[in-house]
N, C-alpha and C positions, 0 to 999 in steps of 0.2 A: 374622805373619798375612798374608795373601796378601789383597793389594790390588782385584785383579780380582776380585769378588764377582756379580757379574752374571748367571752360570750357575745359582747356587747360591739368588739371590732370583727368580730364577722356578722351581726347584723348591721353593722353599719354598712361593711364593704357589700352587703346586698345589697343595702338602699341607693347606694353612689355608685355602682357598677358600671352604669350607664352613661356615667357626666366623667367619667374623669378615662384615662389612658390607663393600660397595663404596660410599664414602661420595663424598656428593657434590661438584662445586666449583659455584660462582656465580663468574660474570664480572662485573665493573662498569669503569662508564669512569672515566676518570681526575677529571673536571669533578666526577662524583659524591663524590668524596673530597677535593674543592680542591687535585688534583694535576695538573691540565692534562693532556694528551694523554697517559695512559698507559690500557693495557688490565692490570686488575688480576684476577687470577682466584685467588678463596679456595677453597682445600681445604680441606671440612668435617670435618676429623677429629674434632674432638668429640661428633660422632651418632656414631662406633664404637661399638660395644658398649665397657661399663664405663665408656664418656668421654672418652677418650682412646685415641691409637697405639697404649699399651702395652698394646690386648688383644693386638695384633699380635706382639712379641715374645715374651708370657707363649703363646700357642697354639703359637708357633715351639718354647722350651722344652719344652712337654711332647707333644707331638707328633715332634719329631726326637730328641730322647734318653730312655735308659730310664730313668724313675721308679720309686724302690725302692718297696717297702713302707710305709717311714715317710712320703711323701709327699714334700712339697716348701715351702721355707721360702724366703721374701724379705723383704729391709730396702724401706724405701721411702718418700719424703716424700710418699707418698700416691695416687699414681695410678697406680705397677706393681702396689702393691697390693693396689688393688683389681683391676687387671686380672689380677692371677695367682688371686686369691680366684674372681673370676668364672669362667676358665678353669677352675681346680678344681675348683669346683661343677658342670660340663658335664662334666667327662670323669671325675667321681667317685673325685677324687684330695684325699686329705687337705691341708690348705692351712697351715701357719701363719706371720702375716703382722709385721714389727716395724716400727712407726713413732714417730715423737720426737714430743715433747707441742706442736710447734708445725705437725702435721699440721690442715689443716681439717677441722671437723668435719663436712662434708658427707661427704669422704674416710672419713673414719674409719666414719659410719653405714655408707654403700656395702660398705666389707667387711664392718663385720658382719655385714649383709643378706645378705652369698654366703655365709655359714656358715663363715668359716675364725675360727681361735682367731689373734684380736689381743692384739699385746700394745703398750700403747701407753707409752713411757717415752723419758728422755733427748733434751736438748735441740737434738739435728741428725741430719737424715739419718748420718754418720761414727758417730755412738753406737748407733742402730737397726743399721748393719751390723754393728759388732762383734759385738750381741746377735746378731743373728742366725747371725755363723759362727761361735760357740759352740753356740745353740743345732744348728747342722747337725753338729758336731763329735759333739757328745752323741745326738744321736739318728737322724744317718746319714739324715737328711735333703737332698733334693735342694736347695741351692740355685740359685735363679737372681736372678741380677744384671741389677737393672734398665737397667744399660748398659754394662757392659766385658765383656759374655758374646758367643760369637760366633754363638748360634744369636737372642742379641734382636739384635743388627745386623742379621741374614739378616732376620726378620721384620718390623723396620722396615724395612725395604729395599722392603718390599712395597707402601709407600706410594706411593714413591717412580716404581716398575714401575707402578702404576695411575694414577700421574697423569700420566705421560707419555704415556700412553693417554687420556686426558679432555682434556689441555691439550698436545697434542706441539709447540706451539711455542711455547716459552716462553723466553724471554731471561737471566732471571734466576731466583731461588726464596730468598726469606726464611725460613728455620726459627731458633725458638728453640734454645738451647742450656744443657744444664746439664751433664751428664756427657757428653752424645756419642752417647749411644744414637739418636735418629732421627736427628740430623744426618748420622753414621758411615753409616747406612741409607741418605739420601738422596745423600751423598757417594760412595757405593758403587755407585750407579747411576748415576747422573749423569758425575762425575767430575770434569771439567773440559769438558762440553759446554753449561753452563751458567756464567752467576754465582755461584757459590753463596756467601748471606751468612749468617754467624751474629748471632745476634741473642741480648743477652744482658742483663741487672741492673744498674748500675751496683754495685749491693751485694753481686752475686754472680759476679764476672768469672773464672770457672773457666779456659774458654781462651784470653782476654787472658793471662792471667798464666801458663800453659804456653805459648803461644805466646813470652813475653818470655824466659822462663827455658827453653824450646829439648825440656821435659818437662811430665809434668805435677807440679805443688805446689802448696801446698792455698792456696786463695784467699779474703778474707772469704765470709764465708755472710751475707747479709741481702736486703732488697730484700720487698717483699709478693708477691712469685711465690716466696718461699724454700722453701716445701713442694713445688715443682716442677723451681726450675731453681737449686737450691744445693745440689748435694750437696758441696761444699769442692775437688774438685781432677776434673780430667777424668779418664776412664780411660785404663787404660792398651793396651788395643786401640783405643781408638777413637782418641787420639790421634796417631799415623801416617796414617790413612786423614783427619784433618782439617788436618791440617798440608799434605798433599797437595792435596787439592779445594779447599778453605775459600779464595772471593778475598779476602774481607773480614768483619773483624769489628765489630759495633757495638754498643753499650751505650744503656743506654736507662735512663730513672729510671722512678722510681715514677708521679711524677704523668703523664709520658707513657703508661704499661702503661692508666691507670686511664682516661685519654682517647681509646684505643684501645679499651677494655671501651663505654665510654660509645658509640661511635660505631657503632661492633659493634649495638647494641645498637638505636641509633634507627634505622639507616638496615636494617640487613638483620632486624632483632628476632633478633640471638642473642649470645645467656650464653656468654661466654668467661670462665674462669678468670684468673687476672693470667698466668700462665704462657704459657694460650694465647693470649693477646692482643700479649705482646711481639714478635715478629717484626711483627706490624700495626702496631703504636706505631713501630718505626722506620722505618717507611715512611712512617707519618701526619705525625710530627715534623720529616722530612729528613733524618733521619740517614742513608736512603738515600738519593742522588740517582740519580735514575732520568733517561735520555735521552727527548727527545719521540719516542713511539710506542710504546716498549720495552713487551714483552710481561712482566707482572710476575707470579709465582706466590709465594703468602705461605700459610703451613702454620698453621691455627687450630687446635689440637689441646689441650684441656681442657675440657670444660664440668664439673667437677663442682665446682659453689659454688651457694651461696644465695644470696636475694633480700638478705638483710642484708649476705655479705659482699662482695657484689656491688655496694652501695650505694646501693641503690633500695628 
């Protein structure tokens, strides 16, 4: 897969301009977060439509390639999901969606509300895909993969393109990681003109463990962002493009994610996800060290959780 991606996510962000939001960021100072002298500026991707990036890569799908007749079929721990479901229902393309029983159920209502036929079974994102490239087998439906496909890189990438335009001087950039799909996108644009850190579960260490083993192989699945950022081993596109960019990787627990939701939450009033919140949580904990001044970009990208799972 050809590396230089650059060309390719601003044709795409033409072709998607119109189906998705320019969402916003918010600057804060460092004092604000009891991180001394840094300039922190949050990308709101969780006001995107469906909740998350991945309406970004689900519009890229069916917008740059032909969709048969049968439609279009994706596995998902919940938030490609819903954003292929939601894209579905705009461009009146039959949807059917597979997620494992430890999908949220905030997730799970969201797609049904886009009308696509869910089928909700098997205990990991890895079993929801099986299902699903059986079901694509049998019924010649379009799959699209929530992150080793090379038109959702292109459309994550579009994040990427837009915030370099909101924030053009930025030092570093925090995004979570599960499979690689926005990371690969922001790595694709970026490159090595930034920092760029992965931020990741301690329960769900997808590219620690491809990083260590030089590929990817499959890595515990847990952590309370597991419906987000555990789908068991990185892809296999995206893999090269993070191996390449990626300066650092960092791990983060649970009670970190949940202190990062919490803070999210007093100081700016917004619902992040556990998912979306982990990149924040390794900034908030230290797990990043950040230089005094350094201009800091951290990617929030999930709001679809409730008030209960949320813990409030």
């Amino acid at each position: 897969m050809d590396l230089d991606l650059r060309p390719r996510i601003v044709a795409t962000e033409r072709v998607i301009r119109e189906r998705i939001r320019r969402t916003p960021v918010l600057t804060l100072r460092g004092d604000e977060l009891g991180l001394g002298e840094l300039e922190v500026t949050l990308k709101l991707e969780l006001f995107q439509h469906s909740g998350s990036f991945k309406a970004r890569g689900a519009f890229a799908n069916l917008t740059l390639r032909s969709v048969p007749p049968a439609g279009v079929v994706a596995a998902s721990g919940g938030n490609h999901g819903v954003a292929v479901a939601f894209a579905a229902r705009r461009l009146s393309v039959p949807a059917k969606i597979f997620v494992p029983s430890i999908s949220s159920p905030a997730k799970i209502d969201r797609i049904r509300s886009y009308g696509a036929d869910l089928v909700v079974g098997g205990a990991s994102y890895a079993e929801a895909l099986s299902a699903s490239e059986e079901w694509a087998n049998r019924s010649e439906a379009m799959p699209i993969h929530a992150f080793d496909q090379e038109e959702t890189i292109l459309g994550q990438g579009t994040l990427a393109f837009e915030l370099e335009e909101q924030a053009p001087r930025l030092d570093s950039i925090l995004v979570g990681v599960g499979g690689g799909g926005l990371l690969s996108g922001v790595a694709s644009w970026y490159g090595r003109r930034v920092r760029l850190v992965a931020v990741e579960p301690t329960g769900a260490p997808t590219l620690t463990r491809a990083l260590e083993a030089g590929r990817p192989v499959d890595a515990e699945v847990g952590s309370i962002a597991a419906d987000s950022l555990a789908p068991r081993r990185i892809g296999i596109q995206n893999f090269p493009i993070l191996r390449h960019a990626v300066a650092e990787v960092v791990l983060v627990t649970d009670e970190e994610i949940r202190s990062a939701q919490r803070l999210l939450w007093d100081l700016v009033r917004v619902v992040a996800e556990p998912g979306g919140a982990a990149a924040f949580a390794a900034l908030l904990s230290g797990k990043v060290r950040a230089r005094s001044g350094e201009r800091v970009g951290v990617v929030v990208s999930g709001g679809n959780t409730t008030a209960v799972e949320f813990g409030r």
